[in-house]
Each structure stands twice: as structure tokens, then as C-alpha cells.
Backbone as CSV, one residue per row, in Angstrom:
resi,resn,N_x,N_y,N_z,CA_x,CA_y,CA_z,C_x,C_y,C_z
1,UNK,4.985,-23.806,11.274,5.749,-24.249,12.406,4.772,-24.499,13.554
2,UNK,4.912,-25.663,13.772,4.116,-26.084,15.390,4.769,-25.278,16.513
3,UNK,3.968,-24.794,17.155,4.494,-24.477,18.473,3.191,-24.970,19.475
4,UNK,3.681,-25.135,20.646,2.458,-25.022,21.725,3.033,-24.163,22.930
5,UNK,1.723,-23.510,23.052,2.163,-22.150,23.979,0.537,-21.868,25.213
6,UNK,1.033,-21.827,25.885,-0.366,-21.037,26.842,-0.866,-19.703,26.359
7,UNK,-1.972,-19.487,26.599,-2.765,-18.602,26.103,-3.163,-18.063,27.325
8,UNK,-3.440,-16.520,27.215,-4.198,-15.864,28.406,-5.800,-15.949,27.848
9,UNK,-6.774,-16.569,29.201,-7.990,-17.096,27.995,-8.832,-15.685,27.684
10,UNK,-8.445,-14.394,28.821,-9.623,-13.179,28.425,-8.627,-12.768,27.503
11,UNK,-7.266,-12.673,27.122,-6.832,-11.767,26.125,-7.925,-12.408,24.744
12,UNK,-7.367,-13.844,24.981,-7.968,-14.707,23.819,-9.026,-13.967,22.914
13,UNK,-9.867,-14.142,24.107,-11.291,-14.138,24.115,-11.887,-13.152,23.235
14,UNK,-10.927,-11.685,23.671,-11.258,-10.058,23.447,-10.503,-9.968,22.327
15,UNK,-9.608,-10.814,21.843,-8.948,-10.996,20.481,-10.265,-11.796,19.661
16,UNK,-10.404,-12.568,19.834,-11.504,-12.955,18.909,-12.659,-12.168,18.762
17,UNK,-12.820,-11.126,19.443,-13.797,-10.460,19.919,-13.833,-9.042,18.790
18,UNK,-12.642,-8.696,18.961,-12.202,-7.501,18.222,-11.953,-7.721,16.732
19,UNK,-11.147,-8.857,16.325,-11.445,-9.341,14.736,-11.752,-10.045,14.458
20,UNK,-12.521,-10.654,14.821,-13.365,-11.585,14.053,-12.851,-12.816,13.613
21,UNK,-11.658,-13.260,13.941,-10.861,-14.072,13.663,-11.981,-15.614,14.397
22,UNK,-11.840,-16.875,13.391,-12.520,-17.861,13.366,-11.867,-18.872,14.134
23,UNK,-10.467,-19.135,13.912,-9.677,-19.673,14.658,-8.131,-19.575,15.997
24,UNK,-7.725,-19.687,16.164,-7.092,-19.327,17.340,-5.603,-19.098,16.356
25,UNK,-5.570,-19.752,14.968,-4.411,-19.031,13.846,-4.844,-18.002,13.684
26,UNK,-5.337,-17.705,12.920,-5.906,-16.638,13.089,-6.074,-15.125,13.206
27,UNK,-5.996,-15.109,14.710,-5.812,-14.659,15.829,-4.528,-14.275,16.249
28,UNK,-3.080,-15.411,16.228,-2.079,-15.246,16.228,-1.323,-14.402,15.331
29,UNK,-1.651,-14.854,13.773,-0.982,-14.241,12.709,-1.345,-12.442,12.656
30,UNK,-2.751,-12.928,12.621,-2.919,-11.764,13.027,-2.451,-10.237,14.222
31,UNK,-2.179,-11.018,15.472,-1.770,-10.448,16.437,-0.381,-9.792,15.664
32,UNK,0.644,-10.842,15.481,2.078,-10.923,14.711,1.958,-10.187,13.604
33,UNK,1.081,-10.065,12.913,1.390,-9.391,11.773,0.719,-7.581,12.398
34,UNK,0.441,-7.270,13.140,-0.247,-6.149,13.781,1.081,-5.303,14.488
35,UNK,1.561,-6.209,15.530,2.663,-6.594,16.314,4.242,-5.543,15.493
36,UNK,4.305,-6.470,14.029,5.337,-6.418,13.653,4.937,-4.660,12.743
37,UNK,3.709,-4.834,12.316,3.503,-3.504,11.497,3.719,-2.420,12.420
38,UNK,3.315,-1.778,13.989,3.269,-1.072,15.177,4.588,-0.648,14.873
39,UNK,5.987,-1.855,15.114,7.047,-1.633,15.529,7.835,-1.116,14.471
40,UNK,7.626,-1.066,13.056,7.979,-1.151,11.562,7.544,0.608,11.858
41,UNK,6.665,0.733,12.726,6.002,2.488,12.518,6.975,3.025,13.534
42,UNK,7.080,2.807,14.360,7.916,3.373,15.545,9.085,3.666,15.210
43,UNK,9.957,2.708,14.502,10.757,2.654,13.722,11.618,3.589,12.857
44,UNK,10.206,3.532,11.786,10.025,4.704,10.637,10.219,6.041,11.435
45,UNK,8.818,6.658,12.204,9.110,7.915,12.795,10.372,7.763,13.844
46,UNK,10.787,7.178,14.473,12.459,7.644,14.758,13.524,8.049,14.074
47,UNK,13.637,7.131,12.489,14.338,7.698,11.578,13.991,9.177,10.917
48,UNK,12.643,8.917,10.483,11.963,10.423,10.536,12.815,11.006,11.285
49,UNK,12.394,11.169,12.023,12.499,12.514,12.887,14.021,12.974,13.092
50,UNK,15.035,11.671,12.532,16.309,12.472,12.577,16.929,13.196,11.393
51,UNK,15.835,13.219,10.087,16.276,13.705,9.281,16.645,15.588,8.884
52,UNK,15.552,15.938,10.098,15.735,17.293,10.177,14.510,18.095,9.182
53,UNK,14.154,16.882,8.382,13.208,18.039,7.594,11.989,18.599,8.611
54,UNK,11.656,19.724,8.191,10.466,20.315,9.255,9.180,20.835,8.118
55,UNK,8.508,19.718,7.599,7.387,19.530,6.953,6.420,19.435,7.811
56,UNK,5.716,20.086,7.166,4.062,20.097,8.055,2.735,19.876,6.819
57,UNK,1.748,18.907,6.905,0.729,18.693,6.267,0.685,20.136,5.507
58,UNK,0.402,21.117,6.039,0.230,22.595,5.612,1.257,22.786,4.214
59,UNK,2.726,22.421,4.745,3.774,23.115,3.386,3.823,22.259,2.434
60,UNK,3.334,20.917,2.869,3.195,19.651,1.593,2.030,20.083,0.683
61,UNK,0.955,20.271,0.869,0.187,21.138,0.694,0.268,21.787,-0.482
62,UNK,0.826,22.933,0.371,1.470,24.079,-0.173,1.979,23.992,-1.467
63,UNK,2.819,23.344,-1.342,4.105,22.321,-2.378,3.334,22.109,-3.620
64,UNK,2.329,21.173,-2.947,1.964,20.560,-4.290,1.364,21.224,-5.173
65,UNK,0.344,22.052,-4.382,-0.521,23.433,-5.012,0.223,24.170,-5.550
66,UNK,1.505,24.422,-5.591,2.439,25.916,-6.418,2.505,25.092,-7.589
67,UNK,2.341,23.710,-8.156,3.526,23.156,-9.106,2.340,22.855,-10.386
């Protein structure tokens, strides 16, 4: 899909900067696909956290070591 959009040129810049990205696609998909993974996590631990379980690295652990 074509779009045309303004660009902030230091975000740009410090985006190309940070991955290495060759073109200004790139860069975008990349951003978007970063973007969408962040919010997919935020997400997740909200549902988490209403499930009530109270697991800790330690009793998973634990868990696996008894079996």
C-alpha cells in the first residue's frame, strides 16, 4: 500500500541508526512490526495478571525439578 506521510528527519535518522535498516521501508515495517509486538506484550501481561495465578520463576522451577 502506497502511502505518503512526513517523517520526523532526527527520529528518521536515529531509526536508521539503531537498525540498520537500508531503506526508509524498512525502517517503517520495522518500526510497525516492533510497535505491534510492545502492545501484543502489554496486552498479554494484563490478561496475565488477572488470572490470579501467583507463580514465581522460583516455584516454576521448583515444579519442574520435583517431576
Amino acid at each position: 500500500m502506497k502511502t505518503l506521510v512526513e517523517l520526523d528527519e532526527h527520529l528518521l535518522k536515529e531509526a536508521f541508526r539503531l537498525t540498520g535498516a537500508k531503506t526508509k521501508r524498512q525502517v517503517l515495517n520495522l518500526s510497525l512490526e516492533e510497535l505491534v509486538r510492545q502492545k501484543r506484550m502489554v496486552s498479554l501481561k494484563q490478561r496475565l495478571g488477572r488470572t490470579g495465578l501467583n507463580l514465581t520463576l522460583n516455584k516454576l522451577e521448583a515444579s519442574r525439578n520435583a517431576r
